[in-house]
DRENDO-1510 file (C-alpha; in Angstrom, 1 decimal, always signed):
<recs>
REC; n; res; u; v; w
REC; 1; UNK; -19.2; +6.2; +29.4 .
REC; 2; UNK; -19.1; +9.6; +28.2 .
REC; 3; UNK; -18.9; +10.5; +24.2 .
REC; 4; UNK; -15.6; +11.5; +24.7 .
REC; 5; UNK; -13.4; +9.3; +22.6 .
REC; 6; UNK; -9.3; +9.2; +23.2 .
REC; 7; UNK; -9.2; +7.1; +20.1 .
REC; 8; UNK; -7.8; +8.9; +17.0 .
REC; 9; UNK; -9.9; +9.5; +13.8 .
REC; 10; UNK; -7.8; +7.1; +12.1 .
REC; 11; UNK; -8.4; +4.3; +14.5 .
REC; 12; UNK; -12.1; +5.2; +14.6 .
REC; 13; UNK; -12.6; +4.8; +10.5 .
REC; 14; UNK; -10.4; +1.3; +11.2 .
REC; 15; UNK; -13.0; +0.4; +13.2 .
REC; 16; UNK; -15.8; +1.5; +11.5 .
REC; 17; UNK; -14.8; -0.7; +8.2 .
REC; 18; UNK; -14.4; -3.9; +11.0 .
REC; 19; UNK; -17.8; -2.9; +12.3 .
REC; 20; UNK; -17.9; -5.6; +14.7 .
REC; 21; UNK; -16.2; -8.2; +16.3 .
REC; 22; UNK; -16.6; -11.3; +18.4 .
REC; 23; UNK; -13.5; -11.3; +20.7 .
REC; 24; UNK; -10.8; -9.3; +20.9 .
REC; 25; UNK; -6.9; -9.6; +22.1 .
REC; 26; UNK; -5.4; -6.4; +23.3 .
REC; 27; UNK; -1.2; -6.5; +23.5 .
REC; 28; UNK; -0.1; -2.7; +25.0 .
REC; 29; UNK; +3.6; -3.0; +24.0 .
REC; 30; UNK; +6.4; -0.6; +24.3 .
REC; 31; UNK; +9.9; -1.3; +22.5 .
REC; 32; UNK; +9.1; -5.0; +22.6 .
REC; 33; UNK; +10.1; -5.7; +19.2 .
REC; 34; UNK; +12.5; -8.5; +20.2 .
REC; 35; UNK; +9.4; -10.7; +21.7 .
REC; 36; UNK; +6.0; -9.4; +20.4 .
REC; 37; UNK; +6.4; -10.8; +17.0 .
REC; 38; UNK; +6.0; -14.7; +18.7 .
REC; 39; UNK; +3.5; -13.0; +21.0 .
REC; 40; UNK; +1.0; -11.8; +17.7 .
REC; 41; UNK; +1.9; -15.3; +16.3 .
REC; 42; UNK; +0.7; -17.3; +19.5 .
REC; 43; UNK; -2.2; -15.2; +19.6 .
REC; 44; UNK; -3.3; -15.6; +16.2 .
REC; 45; UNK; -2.5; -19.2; +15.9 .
REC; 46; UNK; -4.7; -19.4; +19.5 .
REC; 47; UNK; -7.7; -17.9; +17.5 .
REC; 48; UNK; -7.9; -20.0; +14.9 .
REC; 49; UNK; -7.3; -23.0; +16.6 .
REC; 50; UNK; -9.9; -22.4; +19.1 .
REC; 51; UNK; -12.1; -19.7; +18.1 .
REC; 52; UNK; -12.0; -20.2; +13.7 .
REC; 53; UNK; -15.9; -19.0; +13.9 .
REC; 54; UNK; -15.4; -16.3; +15.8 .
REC; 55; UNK; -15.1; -12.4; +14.9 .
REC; 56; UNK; -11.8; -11.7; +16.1 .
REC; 57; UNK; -9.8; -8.5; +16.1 .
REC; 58; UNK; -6.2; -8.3; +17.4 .
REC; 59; UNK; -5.2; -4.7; +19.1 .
REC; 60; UNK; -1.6; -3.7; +19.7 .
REC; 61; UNK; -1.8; -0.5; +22.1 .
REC; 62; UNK; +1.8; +0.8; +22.0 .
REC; 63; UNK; +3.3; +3.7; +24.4 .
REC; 64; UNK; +5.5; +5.4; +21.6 .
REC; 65; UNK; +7.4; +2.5; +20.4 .
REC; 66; UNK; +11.0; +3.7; +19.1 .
REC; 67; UNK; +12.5; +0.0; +18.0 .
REC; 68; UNK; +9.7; -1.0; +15.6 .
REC; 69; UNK; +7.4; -2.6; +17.5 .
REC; 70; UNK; +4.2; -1.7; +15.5 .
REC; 71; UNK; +6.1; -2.5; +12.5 .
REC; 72; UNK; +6.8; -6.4; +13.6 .
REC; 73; UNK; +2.9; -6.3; +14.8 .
REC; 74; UNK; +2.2; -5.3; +11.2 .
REC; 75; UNK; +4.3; -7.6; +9.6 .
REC; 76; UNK; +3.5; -10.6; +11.9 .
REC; 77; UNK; +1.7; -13.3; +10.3 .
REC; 78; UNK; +0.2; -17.0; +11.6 .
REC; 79; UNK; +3.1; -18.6; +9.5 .
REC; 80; UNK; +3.1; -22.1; +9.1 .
REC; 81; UNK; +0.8; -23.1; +11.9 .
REC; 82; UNK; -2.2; -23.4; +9.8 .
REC; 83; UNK; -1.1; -26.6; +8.5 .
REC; 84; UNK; -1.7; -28.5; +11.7 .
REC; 85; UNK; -5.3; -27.0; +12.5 .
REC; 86; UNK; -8.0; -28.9; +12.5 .
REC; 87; UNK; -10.4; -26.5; +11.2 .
REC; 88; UNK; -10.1; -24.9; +7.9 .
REC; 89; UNK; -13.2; -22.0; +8.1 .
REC; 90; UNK; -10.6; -19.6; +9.4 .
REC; 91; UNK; -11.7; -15.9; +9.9 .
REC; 92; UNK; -9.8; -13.3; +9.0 .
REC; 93; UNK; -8.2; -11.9; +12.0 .
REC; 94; UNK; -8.1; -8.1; +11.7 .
REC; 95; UNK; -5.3; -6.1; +13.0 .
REC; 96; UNK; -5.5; -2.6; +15.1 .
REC; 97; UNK; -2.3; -0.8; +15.6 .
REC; 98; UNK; -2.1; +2.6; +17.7 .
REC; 99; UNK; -0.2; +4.7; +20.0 .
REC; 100; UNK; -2.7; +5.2; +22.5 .
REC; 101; UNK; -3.4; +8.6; +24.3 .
REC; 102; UNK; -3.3; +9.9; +27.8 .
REC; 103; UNK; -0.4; +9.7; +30.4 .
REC; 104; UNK; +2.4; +7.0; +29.8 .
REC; 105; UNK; +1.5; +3.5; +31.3 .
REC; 106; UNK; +0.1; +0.2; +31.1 .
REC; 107; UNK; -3.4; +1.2; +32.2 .
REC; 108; UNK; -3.6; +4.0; +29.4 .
REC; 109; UNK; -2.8; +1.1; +27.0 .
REC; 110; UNK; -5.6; -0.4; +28.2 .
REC; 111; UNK; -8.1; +2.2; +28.6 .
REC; 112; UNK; -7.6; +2.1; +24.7 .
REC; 113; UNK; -7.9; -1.8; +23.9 .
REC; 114; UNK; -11.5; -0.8; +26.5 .
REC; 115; UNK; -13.0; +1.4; +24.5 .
REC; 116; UNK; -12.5; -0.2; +21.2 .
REC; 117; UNK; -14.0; -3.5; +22.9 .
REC; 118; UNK; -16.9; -1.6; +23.4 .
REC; 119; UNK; -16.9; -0.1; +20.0 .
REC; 120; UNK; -16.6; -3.3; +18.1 .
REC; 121; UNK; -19.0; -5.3; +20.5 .
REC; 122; UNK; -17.1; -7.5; +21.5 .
REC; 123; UNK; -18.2; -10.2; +23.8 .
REC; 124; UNK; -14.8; -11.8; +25.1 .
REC; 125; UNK; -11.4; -10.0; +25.4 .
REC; 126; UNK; -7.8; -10.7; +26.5 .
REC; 127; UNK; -5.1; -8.9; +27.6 .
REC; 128; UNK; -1.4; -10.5; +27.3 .
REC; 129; UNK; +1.8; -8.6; +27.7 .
REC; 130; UNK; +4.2; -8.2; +24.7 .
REC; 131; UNK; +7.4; -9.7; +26.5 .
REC; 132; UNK; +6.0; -13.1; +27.0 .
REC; 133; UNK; +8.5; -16.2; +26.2 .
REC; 134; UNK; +6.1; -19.2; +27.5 .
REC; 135; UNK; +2.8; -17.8; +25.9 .
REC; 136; UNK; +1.0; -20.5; +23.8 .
REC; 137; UNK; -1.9; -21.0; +21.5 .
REC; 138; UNK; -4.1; -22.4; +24.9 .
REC; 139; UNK; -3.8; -19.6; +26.4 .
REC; 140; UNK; -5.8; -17.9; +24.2 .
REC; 141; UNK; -8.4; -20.4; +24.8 .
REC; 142; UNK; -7.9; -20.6; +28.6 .
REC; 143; UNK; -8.1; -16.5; +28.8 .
REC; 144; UNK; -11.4; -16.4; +26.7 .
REC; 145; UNK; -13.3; -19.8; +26.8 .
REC; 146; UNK; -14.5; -18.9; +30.3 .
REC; 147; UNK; -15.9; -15.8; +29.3 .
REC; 148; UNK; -17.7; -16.5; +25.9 .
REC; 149; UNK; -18.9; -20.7; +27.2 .
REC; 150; UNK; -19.3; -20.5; +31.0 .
REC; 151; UNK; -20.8; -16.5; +31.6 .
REC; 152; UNK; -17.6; -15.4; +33.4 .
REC; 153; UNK; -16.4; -12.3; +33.5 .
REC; 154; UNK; -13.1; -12.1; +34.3 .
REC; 155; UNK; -10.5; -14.6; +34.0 .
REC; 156; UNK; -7.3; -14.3; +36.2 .
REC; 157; UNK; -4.3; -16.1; +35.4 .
REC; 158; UNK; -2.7; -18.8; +37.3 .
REC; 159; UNK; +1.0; -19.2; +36.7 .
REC; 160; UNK; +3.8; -22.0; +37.9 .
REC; 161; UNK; +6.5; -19.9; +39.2 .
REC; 162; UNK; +9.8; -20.3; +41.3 .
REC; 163; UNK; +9.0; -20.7; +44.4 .
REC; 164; UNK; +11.7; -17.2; +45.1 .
REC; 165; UNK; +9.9; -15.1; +42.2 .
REC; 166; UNK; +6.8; -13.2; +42.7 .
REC; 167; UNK; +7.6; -12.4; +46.3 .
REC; 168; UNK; +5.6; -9.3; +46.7 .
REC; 169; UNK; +2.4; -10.9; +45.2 .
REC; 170; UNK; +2.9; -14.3; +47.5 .
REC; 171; UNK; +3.6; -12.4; +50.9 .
REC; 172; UNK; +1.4; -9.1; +50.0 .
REC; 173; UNK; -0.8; -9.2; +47.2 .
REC; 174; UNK; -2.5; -12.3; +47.7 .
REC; 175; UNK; -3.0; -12.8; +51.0 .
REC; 176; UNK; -4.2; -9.6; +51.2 .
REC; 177; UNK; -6.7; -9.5; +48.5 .
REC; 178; UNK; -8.1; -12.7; +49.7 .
REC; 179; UNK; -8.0; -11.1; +52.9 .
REC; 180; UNK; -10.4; -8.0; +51.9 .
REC; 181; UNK; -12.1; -9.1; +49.4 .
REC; 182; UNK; -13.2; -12.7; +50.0 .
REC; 183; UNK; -12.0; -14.9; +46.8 .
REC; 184; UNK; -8.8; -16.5; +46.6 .
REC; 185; UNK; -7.4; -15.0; +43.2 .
REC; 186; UNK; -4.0; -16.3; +43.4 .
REC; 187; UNK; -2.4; -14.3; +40.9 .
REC; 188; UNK; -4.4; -10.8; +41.9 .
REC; 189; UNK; -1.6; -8.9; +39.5 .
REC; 190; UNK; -0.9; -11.5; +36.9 .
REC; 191; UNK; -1.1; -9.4; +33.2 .
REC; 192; UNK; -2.4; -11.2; +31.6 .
REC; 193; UNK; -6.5; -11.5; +31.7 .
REC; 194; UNK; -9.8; -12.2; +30.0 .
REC; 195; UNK; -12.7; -10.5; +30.6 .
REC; 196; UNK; -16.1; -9.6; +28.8 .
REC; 197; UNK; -17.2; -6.8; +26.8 .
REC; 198; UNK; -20.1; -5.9; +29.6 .
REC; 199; UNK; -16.9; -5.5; +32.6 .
REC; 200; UNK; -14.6; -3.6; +29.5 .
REC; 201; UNK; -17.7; -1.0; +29.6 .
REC; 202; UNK; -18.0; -1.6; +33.3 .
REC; 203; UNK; -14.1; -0.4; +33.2 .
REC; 204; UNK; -14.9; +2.4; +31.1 .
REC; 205; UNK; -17.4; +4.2; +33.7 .
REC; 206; UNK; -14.1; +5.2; +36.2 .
REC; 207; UNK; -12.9; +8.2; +35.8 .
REC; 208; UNK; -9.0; +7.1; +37.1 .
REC; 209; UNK; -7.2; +7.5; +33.6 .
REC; 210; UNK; -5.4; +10.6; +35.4 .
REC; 211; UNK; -4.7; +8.3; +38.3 .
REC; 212; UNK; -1.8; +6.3; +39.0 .
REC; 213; UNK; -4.2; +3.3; +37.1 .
REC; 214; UNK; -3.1; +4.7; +34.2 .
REC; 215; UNK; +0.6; +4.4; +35.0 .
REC; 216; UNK; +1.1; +1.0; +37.3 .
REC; 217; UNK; -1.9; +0.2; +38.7 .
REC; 218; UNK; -4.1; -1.3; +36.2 .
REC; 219; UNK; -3.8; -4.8; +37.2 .
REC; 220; UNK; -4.7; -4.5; +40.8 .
REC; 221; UNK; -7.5; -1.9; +40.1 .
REC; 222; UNK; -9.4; -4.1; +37.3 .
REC; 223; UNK; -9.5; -7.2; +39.9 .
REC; 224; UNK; -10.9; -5.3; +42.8 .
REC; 225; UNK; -13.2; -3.5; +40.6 .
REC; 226; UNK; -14.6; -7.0; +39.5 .
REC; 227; UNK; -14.7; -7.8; +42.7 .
REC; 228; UNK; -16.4; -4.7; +44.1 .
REC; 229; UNK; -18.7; -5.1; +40.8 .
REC; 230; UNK; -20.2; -8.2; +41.6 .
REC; 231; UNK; -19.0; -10.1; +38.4 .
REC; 232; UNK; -18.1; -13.9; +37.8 .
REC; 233; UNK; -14.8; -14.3; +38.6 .
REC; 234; UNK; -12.4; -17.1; +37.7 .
REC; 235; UNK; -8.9; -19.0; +36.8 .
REC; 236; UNK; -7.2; -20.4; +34.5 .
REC; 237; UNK; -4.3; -22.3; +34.5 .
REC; 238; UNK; -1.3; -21.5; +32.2 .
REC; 239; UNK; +1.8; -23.3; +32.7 .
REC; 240; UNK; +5.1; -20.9; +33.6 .
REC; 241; UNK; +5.2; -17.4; +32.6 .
REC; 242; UNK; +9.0; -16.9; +31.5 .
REC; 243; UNK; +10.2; -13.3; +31.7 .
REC; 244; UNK; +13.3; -11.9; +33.1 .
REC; 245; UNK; +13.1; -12.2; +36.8 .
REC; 246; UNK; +15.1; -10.6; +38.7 .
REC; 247; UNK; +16.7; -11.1; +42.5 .
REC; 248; UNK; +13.9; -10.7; +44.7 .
REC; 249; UNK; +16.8; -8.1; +47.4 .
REC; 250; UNK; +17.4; -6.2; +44.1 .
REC; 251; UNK; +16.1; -2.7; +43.4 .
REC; 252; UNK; +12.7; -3.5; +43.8 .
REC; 253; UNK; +12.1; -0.2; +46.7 .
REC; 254; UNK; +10.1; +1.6; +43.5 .
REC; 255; UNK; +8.1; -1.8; +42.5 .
REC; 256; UNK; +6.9; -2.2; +46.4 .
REC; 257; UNK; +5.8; +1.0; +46.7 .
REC; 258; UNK; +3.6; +1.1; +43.3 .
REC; 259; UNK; +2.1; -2.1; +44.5 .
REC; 260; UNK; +1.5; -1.4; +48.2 .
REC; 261; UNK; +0.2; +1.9; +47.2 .
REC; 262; UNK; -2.0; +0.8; +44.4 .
REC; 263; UNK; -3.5; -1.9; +47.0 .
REC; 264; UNK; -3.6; +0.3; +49.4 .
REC; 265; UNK; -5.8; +3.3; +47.5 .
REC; 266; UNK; -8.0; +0.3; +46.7 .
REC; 267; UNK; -8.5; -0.4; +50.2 .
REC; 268; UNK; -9.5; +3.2; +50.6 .
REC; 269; UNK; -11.5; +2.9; +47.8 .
REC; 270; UNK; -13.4; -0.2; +48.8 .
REC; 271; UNK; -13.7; +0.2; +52.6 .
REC; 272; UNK; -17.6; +0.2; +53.0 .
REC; 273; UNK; -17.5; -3.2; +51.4 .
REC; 274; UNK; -14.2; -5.2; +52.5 .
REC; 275; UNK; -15.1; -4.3; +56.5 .
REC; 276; UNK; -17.9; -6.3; +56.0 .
REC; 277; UNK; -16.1; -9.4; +54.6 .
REC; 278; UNK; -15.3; -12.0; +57.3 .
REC; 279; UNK; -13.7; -15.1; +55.1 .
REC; 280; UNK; -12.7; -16.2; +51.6 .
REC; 281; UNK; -13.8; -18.7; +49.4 .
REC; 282; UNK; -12.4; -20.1; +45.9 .
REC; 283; UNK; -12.8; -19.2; +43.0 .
REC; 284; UNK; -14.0; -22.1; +39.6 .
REC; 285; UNK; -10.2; -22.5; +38.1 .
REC; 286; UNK; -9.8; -24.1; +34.6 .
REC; 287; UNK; -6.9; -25.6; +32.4 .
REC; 288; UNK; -4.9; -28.4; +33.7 .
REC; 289; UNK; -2.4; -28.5; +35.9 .
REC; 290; UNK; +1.0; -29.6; +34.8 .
REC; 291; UNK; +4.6; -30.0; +36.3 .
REC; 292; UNK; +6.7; -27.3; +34.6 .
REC; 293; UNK; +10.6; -26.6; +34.7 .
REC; 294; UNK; +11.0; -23.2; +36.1 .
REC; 295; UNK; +14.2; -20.7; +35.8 .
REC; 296; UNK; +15.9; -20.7; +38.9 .
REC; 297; UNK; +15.9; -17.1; +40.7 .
REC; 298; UNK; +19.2; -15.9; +41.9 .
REC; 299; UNK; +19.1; -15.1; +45.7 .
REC; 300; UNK; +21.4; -13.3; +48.1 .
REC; 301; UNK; +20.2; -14.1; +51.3 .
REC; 302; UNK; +23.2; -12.5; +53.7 .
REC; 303; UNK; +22.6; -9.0; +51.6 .
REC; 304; UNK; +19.0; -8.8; +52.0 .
REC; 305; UNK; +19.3; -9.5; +55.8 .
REC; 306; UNK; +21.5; -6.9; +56.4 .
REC; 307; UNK; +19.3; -4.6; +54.5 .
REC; 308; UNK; +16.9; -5.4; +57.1 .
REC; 309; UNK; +18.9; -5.1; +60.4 .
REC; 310; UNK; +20.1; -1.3; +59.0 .
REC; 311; UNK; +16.4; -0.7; +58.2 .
REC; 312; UNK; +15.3; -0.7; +61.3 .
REC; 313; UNK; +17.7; +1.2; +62.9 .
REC; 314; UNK; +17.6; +4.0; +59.7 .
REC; 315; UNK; +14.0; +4.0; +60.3 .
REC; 316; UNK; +13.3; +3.3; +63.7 .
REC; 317; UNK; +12.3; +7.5; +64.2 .
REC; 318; UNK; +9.5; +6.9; +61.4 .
REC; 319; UNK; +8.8; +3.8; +62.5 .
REC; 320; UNK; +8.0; +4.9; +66.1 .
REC; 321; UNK; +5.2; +7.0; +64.5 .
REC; 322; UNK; +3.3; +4.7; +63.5 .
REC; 323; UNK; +4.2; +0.8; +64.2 .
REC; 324; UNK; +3.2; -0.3; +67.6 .
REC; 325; UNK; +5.8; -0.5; +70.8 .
REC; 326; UNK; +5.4; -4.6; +70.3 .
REC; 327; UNK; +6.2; -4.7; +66.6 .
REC; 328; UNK; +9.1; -2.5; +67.2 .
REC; 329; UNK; +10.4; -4.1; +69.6 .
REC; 330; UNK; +9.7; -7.7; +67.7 .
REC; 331; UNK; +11.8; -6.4; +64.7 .
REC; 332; UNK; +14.9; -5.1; +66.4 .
REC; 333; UNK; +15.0; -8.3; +68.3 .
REC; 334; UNK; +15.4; -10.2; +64.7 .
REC; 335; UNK; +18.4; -8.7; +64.1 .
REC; 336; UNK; +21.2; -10.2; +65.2 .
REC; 337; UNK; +21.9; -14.1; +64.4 .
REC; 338; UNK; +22.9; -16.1; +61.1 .
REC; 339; UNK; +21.1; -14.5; +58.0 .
REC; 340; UNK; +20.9; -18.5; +57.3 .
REC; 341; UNK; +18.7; -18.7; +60.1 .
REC; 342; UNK; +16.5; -15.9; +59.9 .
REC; 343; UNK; +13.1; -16.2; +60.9 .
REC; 344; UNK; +10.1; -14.1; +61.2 .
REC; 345; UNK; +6.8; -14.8; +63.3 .
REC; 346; UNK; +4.2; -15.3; +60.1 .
REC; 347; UNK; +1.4; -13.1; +62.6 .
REC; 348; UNK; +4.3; -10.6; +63.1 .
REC; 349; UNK; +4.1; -10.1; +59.4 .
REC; 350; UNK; +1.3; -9.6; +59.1 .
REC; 351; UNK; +0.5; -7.2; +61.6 .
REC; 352; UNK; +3.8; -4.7; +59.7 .
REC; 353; UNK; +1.8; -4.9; +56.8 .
REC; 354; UNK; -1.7; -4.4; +58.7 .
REC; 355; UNK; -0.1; -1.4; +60.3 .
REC; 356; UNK; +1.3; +0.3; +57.2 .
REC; 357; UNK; -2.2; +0.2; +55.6 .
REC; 358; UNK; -3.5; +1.9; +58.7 .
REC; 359; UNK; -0.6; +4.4; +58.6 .
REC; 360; UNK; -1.5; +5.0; +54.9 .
REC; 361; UNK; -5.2; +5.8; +55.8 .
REC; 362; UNK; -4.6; +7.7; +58.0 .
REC; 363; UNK; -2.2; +10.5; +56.0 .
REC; 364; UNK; +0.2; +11.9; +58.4 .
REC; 365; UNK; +3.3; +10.7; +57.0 .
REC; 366; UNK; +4.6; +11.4; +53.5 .
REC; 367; UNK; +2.9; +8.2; +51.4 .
REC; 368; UNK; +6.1; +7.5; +49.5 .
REC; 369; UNK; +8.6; +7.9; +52.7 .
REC; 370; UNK; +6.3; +5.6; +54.6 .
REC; 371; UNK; +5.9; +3.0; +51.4 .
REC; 372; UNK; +9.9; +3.1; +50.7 .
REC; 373; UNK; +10.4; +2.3; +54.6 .
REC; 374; UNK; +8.3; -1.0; +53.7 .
REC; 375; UNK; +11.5; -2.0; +52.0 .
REC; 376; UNK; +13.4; -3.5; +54.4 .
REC; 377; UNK; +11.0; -5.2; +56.4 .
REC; 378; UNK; +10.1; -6.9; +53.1 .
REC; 379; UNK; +13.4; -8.0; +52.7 .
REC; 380; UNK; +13.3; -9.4; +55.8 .
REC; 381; UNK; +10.3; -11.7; +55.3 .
REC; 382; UNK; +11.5; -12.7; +52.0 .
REC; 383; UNK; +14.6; -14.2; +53.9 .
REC; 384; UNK; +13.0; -15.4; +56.6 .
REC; 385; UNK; +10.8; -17.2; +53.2 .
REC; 386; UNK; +13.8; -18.5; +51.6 .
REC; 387; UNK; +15.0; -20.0; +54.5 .
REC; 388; UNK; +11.4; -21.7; +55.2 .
REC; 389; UNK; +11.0; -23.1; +51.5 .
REC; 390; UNK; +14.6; -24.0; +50.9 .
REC; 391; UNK; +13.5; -27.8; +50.6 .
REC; 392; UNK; +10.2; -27.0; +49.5 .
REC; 393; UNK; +8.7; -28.2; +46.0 .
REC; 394; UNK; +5.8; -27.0; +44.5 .
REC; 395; UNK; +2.7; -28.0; +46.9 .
REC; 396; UNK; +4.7; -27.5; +50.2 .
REC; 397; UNK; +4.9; -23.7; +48.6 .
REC; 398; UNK; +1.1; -23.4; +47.9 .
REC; 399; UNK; +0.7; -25.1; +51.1 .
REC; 400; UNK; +2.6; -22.4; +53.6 .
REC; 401; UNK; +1.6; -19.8; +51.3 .
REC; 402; UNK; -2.1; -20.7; +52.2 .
REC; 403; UNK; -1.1; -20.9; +55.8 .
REC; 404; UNK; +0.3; -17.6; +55.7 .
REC; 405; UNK; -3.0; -16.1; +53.7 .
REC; 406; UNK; -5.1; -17.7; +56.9 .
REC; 407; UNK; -2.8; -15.6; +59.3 .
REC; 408; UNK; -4.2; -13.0; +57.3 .
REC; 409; UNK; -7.6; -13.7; +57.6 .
REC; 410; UNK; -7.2; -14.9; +61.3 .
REC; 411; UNK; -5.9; -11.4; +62.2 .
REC; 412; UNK; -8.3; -9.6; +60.0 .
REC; 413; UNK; -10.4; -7.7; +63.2 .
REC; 414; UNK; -6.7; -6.3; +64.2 .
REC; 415; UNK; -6.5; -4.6; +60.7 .
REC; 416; UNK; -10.0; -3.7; +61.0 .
REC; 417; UNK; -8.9; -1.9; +65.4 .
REC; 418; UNK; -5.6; -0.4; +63.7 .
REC; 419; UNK; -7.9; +0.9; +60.5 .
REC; 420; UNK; -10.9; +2.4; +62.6 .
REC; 421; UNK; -8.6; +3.7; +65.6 .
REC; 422; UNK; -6.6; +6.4; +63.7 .
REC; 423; UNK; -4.0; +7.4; +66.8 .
REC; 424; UNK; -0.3; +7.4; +66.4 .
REC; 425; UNK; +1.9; +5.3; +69.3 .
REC; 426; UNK; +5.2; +6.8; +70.6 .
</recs>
């Protein structure tokens, strides 16, 4: 890291009067002043439950906050949890509130709960997000025991969720980073994360904050830069995350392309190494697994199959630049039938998603015009998903979801062809 600072003098005499610390919690927050009160309590509450010994600082990295939200940080308190600890040598738990610097985004957020991690010393950190309804004391535990009792590095989350939410990460995301990068990191964009102070520095040494990381892709970019880093990696299990999910067919075009193209400029990124990679293995997981009651996700399955069948024909000119004559013609076949019937090929999948990484590497077409077009084709494997899971509970869903991610893998050497060929089909 350079001796550049984006920390303001203010925060840096804060810091200076903490002097050190032994774990830190970073919440970035903006105008979350309805739900980050109960987040600073369950975070507090976590520390001295499981960490009383422990040097702990709590930093609340807000993005210009116009409801308050510093304010209920600042006025948050442990309240009357104390009463049912077991241990009474408490620490202090010191509080660092600032509007951090840079452009406007999660990862600049971050960048700033980074640096004053390395400031303070601080041998375990966390990240959780500010609009969190199922965060408990364990968590705190779960994100940072790992880290400061078993030498990991980075702690990924593992979440119980509806078996319609998370699409995108569930037929993208995870395959795909299991697919590159070797580990099976279920929840690659989860949030919420621990990590040590040695990967916070290891962080600090990119020079992306005037990236898209410090907008949207933060969460993708600090996995595969573990990954790509060589550090311990593993999960931990936290029950449900409750936030407001929303209809997987509903305005979610802007969502799919920040993901796709944050994965996808990692996979430029990363090339040298993921070519090399020929399987996946797990990952050490931790917490115990639970049966949870999850918020059921509203679904329009008719609406999102039409999207799809005037998808292809809006986009079948761009398409023919770059898709292959089979999985042209493979698509336009889906389209007519009962959207209760729907069903797409799981290898025909993921070859459309093979070949829009290919498309993306090799830059002939706008990258936004050729992300957006992603849209409808993920609409259509998200029906074809609802269809498959409609009787499915919880381990059928981890079950086809691992059957997909070895389609992935299976097919692998055709993203690899597709990747190295570089020639547009007509």
């Amino acid at each position: 890291m350079t001796d550049t600072t984006i920390l303001r003098e203010d925060v840096r005499r804060r810091l200076d009067e903490i002097g050190e610390a032994d774990v830190l919690i970073g919440i970035p927050s903006y105008n979350n002043s309805r739900t980050i009160g109960h987040v600073v309590q369950a975070v507090t509450a976590g520390l001295a439950k499981y960490f009383p010994d422990q040097r702990s600082v709590l930093v609340n990295s807000d993005g210009g906050s116009k409801d308050g939200t510093p304010d209920v940080v600042s006025r948050s308190e442990l309240g009357t949890t104390r009463s049912i600890l077991l241990s009474h040598r408490v620490r202090r738990v010191h509080k660092v509130i600032t509007a951090y610097q840079g452009l406007p985004g999660k990862g600049s957020a971050f960048r700033t709960v980074f640096e004053i991690a390395q400031r303070l010393g601080a041998r375990a950190c966390a990240v959780v997000d500010s609009d969190l309804r199922s965060i408990t004391p364990e968590w705190i535990e779960l994100l940072l025991g790992p880290v400061l009792h078993e030498q990991f590095d980075y702690v990924c989350p593992l979440y119980s969720r509806h078996k319609y939410d998370g699409t995108i990460t569930n037929s993208i995301v995870y395959p795909l980073v299991r697919t590159l990068y070797g580990k099976r990191i279920r929840q690659p964009i989860g949030g919420d994360f621990g990590f040590s102070g040695r990967l916070a520095a290891h962080y600090l040494t990119h020079n992306v904050w005037d990236s898209d990381v410090a907008r949207y892709g933060i969460d993708i970019w600090m996995t595969t830069t573990a990954l790509m880093g060589d550090f311990r990696i593993c999960q931990s299990y936290l029950g449900a995350k409750l936030h407001d999910a929303k209809d997987p067919g509903a305005d979610l075009s802007a969502m799919l392309v920040q993901v796709t193209g944050s994965l996808f400029r990692q996979m430029e990124t990363h090339a040298a190494r993921w070519r090399e990679i020929a399987s996946s293995e797990a990952v050490p997981e931790f917490g115990f697994k639970y049966e949870v009651g999850l918020e059921p996700i509203p679904v329009n399955v008719a609406r999102m199959a039409h999207t799809f069948t005037q998808g292809v024909q809006d986009f079948k000119p761009l398409y023919s630049a770059f898709l292959t004559p089979q999985t042209r013609a493979e698509l336009e076949a889906l389209g007519a039938g009962e959207p209760e019937k729907f069903h797409m090929p799981e290898d025909l999948w993921v070859r459309v998603v093979y070949e829009f990484a290919a498309a993306y590497h090799h830059p002939r077409l706008n990258p936004d015009h050729l992300l957006k077009s992603l849209t409808p084709l993920y609409l259509g494997r998200t029906t074809s998903w609802i269809n498959q899971a409609a009787d499915y509970g919880a381990l059928d869903v981890e079950n086809a979801l691992n059957a997909l991610s070895e389609r992935f893998e299976a097919l692998k050497p055709y993203l690899l062809e597709r990747w190295q060929e570089g020639r547009m089909h007509s």
